[in-house]
C-alpha positions as CSV (number, residue, x, y, z in Angstrom):
1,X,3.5,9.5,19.9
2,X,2.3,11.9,22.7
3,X,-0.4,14.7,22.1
4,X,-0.7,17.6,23.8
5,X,-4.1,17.9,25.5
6,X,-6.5,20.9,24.8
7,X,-10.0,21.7,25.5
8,X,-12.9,20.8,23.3
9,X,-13.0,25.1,23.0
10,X,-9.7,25.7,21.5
11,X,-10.4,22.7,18.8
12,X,-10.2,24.1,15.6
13,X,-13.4,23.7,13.4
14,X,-13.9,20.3,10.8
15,X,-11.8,21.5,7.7
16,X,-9.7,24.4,9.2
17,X,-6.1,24.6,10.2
18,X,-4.9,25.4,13.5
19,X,-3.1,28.5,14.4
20,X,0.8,28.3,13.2
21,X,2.5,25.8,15.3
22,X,-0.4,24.5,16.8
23,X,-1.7,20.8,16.6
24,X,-5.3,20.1,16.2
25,X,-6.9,18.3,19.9
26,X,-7.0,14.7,19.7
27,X,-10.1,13.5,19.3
28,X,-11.9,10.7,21.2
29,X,-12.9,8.7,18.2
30,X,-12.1,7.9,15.0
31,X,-12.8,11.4,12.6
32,X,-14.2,8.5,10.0
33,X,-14.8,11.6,7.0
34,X,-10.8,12.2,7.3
35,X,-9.8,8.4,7.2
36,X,-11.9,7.9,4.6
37,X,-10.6,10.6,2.4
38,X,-7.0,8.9,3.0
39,X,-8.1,5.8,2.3
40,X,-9.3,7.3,-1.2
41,X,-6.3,8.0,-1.5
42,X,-4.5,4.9,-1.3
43,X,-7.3,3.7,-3.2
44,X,-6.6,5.5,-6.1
45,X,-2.4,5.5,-6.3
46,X,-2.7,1.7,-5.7
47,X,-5.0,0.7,-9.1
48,X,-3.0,3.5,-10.6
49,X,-0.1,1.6,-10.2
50,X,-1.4,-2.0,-12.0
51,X,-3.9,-0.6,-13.9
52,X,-1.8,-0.9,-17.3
53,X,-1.8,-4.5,-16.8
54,X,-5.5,-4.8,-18.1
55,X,-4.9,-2.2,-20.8
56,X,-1.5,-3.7,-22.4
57,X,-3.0,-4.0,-26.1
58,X,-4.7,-0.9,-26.5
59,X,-2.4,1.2,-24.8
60,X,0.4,-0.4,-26.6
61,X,-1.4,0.2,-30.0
62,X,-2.4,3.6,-29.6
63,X,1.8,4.0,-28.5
64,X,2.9,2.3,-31.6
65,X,4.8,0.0,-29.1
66,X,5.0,-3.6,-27.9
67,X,2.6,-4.6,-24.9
68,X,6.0,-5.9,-23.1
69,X,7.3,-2.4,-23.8
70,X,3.8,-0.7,-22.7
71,X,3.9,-3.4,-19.4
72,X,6.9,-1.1,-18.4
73,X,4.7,1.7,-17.5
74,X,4.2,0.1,-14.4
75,X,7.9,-0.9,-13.8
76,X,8.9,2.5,-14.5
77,X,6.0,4.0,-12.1
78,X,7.4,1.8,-8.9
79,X,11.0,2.7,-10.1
80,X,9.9,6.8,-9.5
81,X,8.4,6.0,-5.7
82,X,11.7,3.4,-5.2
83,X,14.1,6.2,-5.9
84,X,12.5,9.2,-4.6
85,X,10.3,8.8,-1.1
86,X,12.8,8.3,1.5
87,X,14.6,11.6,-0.4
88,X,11.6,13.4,-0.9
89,X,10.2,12.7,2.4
90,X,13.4,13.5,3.9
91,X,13.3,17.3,2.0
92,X,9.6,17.8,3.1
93,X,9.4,16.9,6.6
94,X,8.9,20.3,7.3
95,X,6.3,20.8,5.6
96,X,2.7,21.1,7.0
97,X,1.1,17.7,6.3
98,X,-1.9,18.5,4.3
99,X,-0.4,20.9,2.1
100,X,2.2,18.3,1.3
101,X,-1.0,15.9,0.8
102,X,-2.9,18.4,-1.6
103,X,0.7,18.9,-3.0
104,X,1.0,14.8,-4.1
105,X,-2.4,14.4,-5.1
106,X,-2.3,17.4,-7.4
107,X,1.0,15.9,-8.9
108,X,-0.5,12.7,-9.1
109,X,-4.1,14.2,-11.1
110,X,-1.6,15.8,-13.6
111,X,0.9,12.9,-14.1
112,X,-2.5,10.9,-14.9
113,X,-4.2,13.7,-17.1
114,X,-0.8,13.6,-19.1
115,X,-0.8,9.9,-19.5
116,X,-4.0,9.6,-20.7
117,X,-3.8,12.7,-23.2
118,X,-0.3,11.7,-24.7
119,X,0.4,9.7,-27.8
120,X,4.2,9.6,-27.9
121,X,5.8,6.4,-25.4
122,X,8.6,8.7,-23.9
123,X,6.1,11.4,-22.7
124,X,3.7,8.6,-21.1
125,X,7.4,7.1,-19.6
126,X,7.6,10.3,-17.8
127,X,4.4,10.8,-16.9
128,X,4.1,7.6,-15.3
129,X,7.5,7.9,-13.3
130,X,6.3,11.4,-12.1
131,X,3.1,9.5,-10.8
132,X,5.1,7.1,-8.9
133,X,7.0,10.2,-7.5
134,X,3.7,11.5,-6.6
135,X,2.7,8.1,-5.2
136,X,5.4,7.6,-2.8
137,X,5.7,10.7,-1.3
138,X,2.0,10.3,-0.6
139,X,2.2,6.9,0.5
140,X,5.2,7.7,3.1
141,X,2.7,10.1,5.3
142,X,-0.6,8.8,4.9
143,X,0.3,5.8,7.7
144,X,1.3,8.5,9.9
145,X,-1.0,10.9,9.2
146,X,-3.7,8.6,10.3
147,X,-2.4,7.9,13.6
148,X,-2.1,11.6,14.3
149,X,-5.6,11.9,13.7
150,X,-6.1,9.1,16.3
151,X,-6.3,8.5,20.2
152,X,-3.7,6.2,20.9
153,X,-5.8,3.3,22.1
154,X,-7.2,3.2,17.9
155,X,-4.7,4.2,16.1
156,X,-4.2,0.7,14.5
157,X,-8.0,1.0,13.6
158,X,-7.1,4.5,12.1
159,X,-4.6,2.9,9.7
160,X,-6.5,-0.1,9.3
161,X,-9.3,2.3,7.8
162,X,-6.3,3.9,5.6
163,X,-5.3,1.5,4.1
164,X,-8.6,-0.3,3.5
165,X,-7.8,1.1,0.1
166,X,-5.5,-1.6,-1.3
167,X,-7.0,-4.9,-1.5
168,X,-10.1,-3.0,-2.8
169,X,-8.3,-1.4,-5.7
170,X,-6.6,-4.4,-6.1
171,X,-10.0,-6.9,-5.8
172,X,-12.2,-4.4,-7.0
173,X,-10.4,-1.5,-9.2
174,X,-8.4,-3.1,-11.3
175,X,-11.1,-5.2,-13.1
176,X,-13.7,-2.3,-13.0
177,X,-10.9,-0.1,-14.9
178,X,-9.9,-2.9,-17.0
179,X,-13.9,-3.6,-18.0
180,X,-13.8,0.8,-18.6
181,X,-10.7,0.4,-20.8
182,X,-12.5,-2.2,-22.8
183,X,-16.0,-0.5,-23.4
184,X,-14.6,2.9,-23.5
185,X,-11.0,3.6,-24.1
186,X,-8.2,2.8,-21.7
187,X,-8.0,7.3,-22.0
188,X,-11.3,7.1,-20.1
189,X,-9.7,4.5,-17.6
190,X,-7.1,7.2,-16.4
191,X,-8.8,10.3,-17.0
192,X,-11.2,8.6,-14.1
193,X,-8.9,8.6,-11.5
194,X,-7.9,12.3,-12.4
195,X,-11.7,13.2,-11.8
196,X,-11.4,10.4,-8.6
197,X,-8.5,12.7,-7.5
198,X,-10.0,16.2,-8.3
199,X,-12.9,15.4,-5.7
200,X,-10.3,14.1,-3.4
201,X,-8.6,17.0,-3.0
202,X,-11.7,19.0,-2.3
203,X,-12.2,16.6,0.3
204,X,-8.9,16.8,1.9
205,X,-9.4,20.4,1.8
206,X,-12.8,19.7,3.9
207,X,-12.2,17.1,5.7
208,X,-9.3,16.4,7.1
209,X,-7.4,18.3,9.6
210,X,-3.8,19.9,9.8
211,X,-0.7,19.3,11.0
212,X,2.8,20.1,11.2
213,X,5.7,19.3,9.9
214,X,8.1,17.8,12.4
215,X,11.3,19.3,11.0
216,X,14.3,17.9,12.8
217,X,16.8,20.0,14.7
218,X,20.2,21.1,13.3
219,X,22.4,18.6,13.0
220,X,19.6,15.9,13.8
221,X,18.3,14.4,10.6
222,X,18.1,11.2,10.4
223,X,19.6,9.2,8.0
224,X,18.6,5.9,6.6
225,X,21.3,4.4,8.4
226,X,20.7,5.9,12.1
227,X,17.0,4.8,11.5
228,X,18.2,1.3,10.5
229,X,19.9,1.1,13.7
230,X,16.9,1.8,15.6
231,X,15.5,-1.4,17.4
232,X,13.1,-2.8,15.8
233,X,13.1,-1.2,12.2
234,X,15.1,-4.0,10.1
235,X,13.2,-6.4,11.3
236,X,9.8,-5.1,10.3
237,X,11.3,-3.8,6.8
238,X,12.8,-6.9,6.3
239,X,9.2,-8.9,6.9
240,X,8.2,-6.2,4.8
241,X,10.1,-6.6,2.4
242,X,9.9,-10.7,1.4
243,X,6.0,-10.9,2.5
244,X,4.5,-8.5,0.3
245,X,7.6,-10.5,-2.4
246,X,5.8,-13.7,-1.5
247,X,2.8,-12.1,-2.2
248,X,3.4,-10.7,-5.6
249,X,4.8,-13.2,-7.0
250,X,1.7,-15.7,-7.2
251,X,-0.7,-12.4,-7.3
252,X,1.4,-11.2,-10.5
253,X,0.0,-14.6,-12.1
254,X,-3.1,-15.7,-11.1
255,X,-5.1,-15.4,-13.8
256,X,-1.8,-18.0,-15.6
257,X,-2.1,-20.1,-12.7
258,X,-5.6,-20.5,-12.4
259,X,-5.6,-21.5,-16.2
260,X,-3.2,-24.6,-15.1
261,X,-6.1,-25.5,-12.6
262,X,-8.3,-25.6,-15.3
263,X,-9.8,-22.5,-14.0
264,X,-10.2,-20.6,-17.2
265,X,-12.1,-17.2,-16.9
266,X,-12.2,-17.3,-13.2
267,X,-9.5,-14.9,-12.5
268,X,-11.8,-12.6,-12.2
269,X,-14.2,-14.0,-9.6
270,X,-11.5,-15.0,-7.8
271,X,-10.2,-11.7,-7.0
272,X,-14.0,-10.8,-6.0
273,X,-13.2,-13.6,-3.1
274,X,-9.7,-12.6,-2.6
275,X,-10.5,-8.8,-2.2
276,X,-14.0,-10.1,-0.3
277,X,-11.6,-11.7,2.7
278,X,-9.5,-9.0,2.4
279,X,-11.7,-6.8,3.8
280,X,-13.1,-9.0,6.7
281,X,-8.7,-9.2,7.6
282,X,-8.9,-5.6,7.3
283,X,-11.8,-5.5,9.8
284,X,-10.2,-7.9,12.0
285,X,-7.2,-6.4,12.5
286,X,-8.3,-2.7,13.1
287,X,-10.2,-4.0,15.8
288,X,-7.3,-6.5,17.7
289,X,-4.7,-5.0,16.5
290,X,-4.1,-2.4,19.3
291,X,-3.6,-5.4,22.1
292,X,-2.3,-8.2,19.2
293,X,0.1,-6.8,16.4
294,X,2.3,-9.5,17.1
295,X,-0.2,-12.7,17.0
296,X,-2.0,-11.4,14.0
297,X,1.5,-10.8,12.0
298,X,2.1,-14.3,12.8
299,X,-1.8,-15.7,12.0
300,X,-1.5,-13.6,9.1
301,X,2.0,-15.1,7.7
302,X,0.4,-18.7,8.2
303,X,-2.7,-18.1,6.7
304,X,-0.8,-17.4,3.5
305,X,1.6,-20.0,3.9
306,X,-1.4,-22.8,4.3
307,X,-3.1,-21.3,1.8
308,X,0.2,-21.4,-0.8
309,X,0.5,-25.1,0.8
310,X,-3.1,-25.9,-1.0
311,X,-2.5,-24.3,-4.0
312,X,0.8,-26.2,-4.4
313,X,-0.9,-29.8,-3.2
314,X,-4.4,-29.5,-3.5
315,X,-5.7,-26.9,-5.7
316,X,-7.4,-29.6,-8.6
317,X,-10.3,-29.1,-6.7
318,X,-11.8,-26.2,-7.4
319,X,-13.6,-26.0,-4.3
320,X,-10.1,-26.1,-2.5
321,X,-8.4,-23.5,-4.4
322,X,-11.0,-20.9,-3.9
323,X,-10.8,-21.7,0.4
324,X,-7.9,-21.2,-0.5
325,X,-7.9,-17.9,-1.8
326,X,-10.1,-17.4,1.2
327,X,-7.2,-17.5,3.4
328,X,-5.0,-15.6,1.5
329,X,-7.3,-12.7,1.3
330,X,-8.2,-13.2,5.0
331,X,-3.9,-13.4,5.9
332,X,-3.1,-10.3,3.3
333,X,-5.9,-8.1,4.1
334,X,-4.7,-6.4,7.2
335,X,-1.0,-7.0,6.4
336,X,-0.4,-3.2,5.5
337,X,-1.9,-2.1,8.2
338,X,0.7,-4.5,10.5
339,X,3.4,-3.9,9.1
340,X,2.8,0.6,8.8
341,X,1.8,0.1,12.6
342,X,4.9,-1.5,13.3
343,X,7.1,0.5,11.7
344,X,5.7,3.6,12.7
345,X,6.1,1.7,16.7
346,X,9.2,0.9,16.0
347,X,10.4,4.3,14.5
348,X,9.6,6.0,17.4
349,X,11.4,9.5,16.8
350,X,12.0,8.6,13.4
351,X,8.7,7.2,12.2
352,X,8.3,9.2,9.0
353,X,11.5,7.9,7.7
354,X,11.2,4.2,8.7
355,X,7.3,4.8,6.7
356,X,9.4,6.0,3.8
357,X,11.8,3.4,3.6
358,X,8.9,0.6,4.2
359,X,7.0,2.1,0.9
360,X,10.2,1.9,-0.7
361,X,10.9,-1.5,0.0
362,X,7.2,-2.7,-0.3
363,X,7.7,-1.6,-4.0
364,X,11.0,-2.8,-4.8
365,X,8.8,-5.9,-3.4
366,X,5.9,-5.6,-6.3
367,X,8.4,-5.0,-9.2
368,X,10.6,-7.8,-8.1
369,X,7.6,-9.8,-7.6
370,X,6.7,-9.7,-11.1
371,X,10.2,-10.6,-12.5
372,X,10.9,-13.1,-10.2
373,X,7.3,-14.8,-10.7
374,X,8.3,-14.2,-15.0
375,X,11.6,-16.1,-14.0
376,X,9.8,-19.3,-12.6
377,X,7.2,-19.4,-14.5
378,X,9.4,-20.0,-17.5
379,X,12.5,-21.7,-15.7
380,X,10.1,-24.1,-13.6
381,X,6.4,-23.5,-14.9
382,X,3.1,-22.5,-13.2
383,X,3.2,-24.6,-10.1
384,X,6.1,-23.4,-8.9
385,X,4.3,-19.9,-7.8
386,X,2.6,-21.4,-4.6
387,X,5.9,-23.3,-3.6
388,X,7.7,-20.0,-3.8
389,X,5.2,-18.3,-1.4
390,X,5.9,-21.2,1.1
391,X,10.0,-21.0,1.1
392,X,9.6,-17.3,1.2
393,X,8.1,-17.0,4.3
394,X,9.8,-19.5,6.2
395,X,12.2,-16.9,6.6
396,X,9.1,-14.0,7.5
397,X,8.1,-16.7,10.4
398,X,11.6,-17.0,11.8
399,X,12.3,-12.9,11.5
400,X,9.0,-12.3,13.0
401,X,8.9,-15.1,16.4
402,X,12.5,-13.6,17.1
403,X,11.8,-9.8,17.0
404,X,10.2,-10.2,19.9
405,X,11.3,-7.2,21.7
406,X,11.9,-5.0,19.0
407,X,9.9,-4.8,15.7
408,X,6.9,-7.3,16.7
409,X,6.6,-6.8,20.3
410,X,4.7,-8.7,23.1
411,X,3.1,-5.4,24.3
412,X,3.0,-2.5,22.2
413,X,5.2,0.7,23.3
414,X,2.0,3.5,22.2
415,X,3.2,6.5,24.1
């Protein structure tokens, strides 16, 4: 992506919008206040997402309905960013990217205020699909957004930093709003990330800079076919698309598989180590990633594999399964960051919609994670999980050593 080049004097001031049609100047570093604010926001539509899963009994009880019925709140949630965020991001591409930020978030603080304050299942249904709706739309800019705000030679740091956000709502979130459910209510639980969201968007409105829209020309939209025929975008969504499936599936049922290790009451712990190595992978990769996409996809893809290979072989040993846990963290951490770098790379041009198709994909991903982990757990039992993480990404190898040119590069194309 190019930038235009303008003096430090015509930069607009921290929080302010540039003049119609202008662009903020690029800055030299990384504007860590802005990052940060869109990392809180990937922070917060990610636990939004699972959260139900620690609140199945109360929510289900205060709903008058079944906790497999109440488990579809977050089926239905990834159904509304699956159906709507290549669409929606398609109708608001011209829109100036903050406002359409502030627009999502606000969405999302309502969607959230409404499913914590309603009683009646259908209303909570639709509140919860109007939050995935909110999620997706913001979730199919924020990768791009952060690389605007970027020099070239960091803008893998830049998304690195946004979407630092994920394995800590999934390490860290998710138990600290299932422990809030518990002590409180699971109201409170929601109700929190609506106040989470309220300060957000009085950040956003501080911190983080403007830009436009890039509407496309007459006659020049692309479709989701012309930007599947770009080089390089099926690859990455396809990698995209069975990782983060290899991924669910064993994530969806730790806590079950770690109770066929004998590992009762760990789950917890372990997802303190898991989201620990995350974040050291997330380091990692924001720092090589500008020079080593390609090698780290590949480290990253065998780290998980080994790691499914010792849960599948080894994991009796305590000691052994939380290593390796170690290595799954450490190979899943940075993985969102790869994988929105390369699609955004390989977009090119049409960046925003390959970024819209990869969130939908990466969520197709997590819900058919969870029913294809329900399916083998009860067709072939618990230790089947790891085993499925290793066949599935025999395939994310082979895809990812033969996009060589196109999708996972050599050398990375950053004009």
């Amino acid at each position: 992506m190019s930038s235009t080049d303008l003096t430090r004097d015509s930069s607009p001031a921290p929080g302010t919008s540039p003049h119609k049609g202008e662009t903020p100047s690029q800055p030299q570093k990384l504007p860590m206040l802005a990052l940060l604010a869109l990392a809180t926001a990937v922070f917060i539509t990610s636990l939004t997402e699972t959260l139900p899963a620690g609140l199945l009994p109360a929510m289900g009880g205060d709903l008058g309905v079944s906790e497999s019925a109440t488990g579809q709140t977050v089926t239905i949630y990834a159904l509304g960013t699956v159906l709507t965020a290549i669409p929606l991001s398609t109708a608001t591409a011209g829109w100036r990217r903050r406002r359409l930020l502030l627009a999502a978030m606000a969405g999302f603080a309502l969607a959230n205020t409404v499913t914590a304050l309603s009683t009646y299942y259908p209303l909570t249904m639709a509140a919860r699909f109007a939050a995935g709706v909110a999620a997706g739309l913001a979730w199919a800019l924020l990768a791009g957004y952060a690389r605007r705000m970027a020099p070239a030679h960091l803008q893998g740091k830049a998304i690195a930093v946004a979407m630092a956000g994920i394995p800590v709502a999934l390490s860290l979130g998710v138990p600290a709003g299932t422990f809030i459910g518990k002590v409180i209510s699971w109201q409170a639980a929601f109700l929190l990330m609506t106040g989470l969201t309220l300060i957000l968007l009085g950040w956003i409105l501080a911190a983080v800079p403007d830009y436009p829209g890039q509407r496309p020309e007459k006659g020049s939209s692309p479709s989701m076919l012309s930007t599947l025929k770009v080089p390089g975008v099926t690859p990455v969504l396809a990698v995209t698309l069975v990782f983060v499936l290899a991924h669910t599936i064993l994530y969806t049922y730790i806590a079950s598989f770690l109770d066929h290790l004998g590992m009762d009451g760990q789950a917890e712990i372990v997802l303190l180590v898991f989201g620990g190595a995350s974040l050291l992978s997330i380091w990692a990769v924001g720092t090589l990633i500008n020079r080593h996409l390609r090698t780290l996809m590949i480290v990253s893809t065998l780290l998980i594999a080994v790691a499914g290979g010792v849960l599948a072989l080894l994991a009796q040993s305590p000691a052994l399964a939380y290593a390796a846990v170690v290595l799954w963290g450490l190979g899943w951490g940075g993985a969102p960051t790869l994988l929105q770098t390369a699609a955004g790379d390989a977009g090119g041009e049409q960046a925003d919609a390959a970024q819209a198709m990869l969130v939908t994909l990466w969520n197709v991903a997590m819900a058919g994670g969870g029913i294809v982990g329900g399916i083998l757990l009860d067709a072939l039992g618990t230790a089947s999980l790891p085993w499925s993480v290793l066949i599935l990404l025999v395939p994310v190898m082979a895809v990812v050593i033969a996009a060589r040119a196109h999708g996972f590069p050599a050398r990375r194309n950053r004009a």
